[in-house]
C-alpha positions as CSV (number, residue, x, y, z in Angstrom):
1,X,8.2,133.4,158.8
2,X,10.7,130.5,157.2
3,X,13.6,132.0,155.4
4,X,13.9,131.5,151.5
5,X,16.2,128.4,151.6
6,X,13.3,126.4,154.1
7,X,10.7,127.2,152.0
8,X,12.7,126.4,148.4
9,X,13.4,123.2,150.5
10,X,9.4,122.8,151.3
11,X,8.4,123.2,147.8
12,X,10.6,120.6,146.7
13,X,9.6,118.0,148.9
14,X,6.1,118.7,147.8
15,X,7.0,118.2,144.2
16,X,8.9,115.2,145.2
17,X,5.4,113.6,147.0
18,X,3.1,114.7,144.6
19,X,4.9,113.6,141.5
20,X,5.2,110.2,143.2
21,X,1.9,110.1,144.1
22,X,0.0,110.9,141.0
23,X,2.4,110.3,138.5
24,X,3.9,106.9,136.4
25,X,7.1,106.8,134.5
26,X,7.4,104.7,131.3
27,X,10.0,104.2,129.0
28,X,8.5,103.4,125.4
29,X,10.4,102.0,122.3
30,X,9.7,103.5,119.2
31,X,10.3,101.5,116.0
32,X,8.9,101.4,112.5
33,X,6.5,98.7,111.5
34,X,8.4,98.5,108.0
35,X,11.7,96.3,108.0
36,X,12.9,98.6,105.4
37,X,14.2,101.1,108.1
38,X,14.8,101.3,111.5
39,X,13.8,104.3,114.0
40,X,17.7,104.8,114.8
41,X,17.7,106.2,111.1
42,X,15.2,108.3,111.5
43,X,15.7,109.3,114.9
44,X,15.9,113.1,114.3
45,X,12.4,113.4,112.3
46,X,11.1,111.4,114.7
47,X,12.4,113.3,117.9
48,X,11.0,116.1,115.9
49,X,7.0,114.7,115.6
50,X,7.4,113.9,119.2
51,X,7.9,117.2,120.1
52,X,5.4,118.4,117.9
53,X,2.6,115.6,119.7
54,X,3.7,116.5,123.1
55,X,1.7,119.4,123.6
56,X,-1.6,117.8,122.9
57,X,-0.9,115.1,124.8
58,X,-0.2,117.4,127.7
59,X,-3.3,119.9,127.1
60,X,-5.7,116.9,126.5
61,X,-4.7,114.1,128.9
62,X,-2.0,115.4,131.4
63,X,0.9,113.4,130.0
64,X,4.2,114.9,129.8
65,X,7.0,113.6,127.1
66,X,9.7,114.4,129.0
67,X,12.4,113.2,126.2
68,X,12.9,110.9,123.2
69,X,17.0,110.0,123.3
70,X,19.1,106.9,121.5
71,X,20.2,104.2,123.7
72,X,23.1,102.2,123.7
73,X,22.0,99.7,121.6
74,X,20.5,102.1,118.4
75,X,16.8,102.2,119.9
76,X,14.9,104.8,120.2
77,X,13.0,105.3,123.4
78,X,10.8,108.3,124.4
79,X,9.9,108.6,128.1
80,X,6.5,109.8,129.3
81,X,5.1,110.7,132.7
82,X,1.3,109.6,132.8
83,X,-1.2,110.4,135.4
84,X,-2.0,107.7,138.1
85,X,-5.8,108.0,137.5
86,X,-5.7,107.1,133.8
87,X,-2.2,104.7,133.5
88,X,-4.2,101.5,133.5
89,X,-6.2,102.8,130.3
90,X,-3.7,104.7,128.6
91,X,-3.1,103.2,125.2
92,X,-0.4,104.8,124.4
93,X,-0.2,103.5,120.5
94,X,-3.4,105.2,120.0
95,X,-2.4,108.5,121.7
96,X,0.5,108.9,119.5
97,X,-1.0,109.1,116.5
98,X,0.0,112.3,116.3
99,X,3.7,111.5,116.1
100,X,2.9,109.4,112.8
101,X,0.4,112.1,111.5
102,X,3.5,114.4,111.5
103,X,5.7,112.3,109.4
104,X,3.1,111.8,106.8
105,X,2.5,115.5,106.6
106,X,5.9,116.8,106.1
107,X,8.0,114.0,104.9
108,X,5.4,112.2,102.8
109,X,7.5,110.8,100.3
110,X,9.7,109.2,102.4
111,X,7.3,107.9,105.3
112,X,4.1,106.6,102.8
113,X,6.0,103.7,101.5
114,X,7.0,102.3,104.9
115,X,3.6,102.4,106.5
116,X,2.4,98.9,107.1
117,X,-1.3,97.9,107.1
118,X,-2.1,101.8,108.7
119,X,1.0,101.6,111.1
120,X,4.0,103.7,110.3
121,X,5.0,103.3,114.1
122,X,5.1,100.2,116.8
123,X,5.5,101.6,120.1
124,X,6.7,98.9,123.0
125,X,6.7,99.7,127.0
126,X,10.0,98.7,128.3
127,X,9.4,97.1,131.9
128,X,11.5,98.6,134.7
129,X,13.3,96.1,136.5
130,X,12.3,98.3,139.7
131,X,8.7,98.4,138.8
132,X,6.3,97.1,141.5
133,X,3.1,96.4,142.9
134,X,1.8,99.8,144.3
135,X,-0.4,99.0,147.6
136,X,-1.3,102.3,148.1
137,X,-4.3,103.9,147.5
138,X,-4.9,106.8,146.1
139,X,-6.5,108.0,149.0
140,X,-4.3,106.7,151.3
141,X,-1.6,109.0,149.3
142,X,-3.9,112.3,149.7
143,X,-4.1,111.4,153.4
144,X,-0.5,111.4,153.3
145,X,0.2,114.6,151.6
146,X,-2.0,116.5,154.4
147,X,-0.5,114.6,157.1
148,X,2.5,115.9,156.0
149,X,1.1,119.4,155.4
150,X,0.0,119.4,158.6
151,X,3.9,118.9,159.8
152,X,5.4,121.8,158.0
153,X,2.9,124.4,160.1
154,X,3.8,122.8,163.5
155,X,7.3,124.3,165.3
156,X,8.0,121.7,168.0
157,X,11.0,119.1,168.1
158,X,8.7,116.4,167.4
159,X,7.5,117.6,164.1
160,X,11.0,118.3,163.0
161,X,12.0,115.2,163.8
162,X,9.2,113.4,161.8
163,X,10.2,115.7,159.2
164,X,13.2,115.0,158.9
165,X,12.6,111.2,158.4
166,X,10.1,111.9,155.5
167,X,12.7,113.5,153.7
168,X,15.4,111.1,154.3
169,X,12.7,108.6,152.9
170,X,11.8,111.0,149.7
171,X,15.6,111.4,149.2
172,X,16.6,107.6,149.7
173,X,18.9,108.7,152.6
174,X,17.1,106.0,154.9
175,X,19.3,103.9,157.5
């Protein structure tokens, strides 16, 4: 039987393949569609209605919120984790409706005069200079994940070895 510490390890490089494998990080600019203010104003009302939309999104559709912060330059950007098998259809000005919906409901007076032909919010994916092509297939990953699975049970030098080059890949520690 592994001791804690091996299998705390083995859980973690689990997370790290499967989040990578079925998951898609985006960074998303919030602003309003009115000139008349800026989402930096309103950045704690709207952190607020983001929180409050999360958990839908999460229960209906698998996407996480997994913060809303300012950055450098006074924008507001919320970042999102969205599953692999519905990224490429995943509006995501329609799904947060909800965040909109929230202002209007408990700030009314203040949010109903900058709504703009139905919009109150614009939201803009920010590419990631990193971002690429992904060539693998979603099968392709799954046979991954149970190749690797298949690793962890065997005990000789070989599989360790292997092993241990899969994580220095997961943890960037390649040569």
């Amino acid at each position: 039987m592994p001791n804690k510490d091996v299998i705390i390890h083995i859980v973690k490089i689990k997370t790290l393949i499967i989040e990578r494998a079925y998951t898609m990080e985006k960074n998303v600019q919030i602003d309003m569609a009115s000139n008349k203010s800026t989402a930096y104003e309103n950045y704690a009302e709207i952190k607020k209605a983001v929180e409050s939309a999360a958990m839908g999104l999460y229960s209906k559709y698998d996407v996480q919120i997994l913060n809303v912060f300012l950055s450098d330059n006074k924008k507001v950007i919320m970042k999102l984790r969205i599953p692999d098998d519905i990224v490429e259809n995943f509006s995501i000005g329609n799904h947060m409706r909800g965040v909109a919906f929230y202002l209007l409901k408990n700030y009314n007076e203040k949010y109903s005069e900058l709504v703009v032909g139905k919009r109150l919010l614009i939201y803009t994916v920010i590419p990631t200079p990193t971002e690429k092509e992904d060539n693998v297939s979603f099968d392709n990953k799954l046979s991954a994940i149970s190749k690797f699975i298949d690793l962890l049970k065997n005990d000789d030098e070989e599989s360790k070895a292997k092993i241990s080059q899969i994580i220095a890949v997961l943890y960037g520690e390649e040569d």
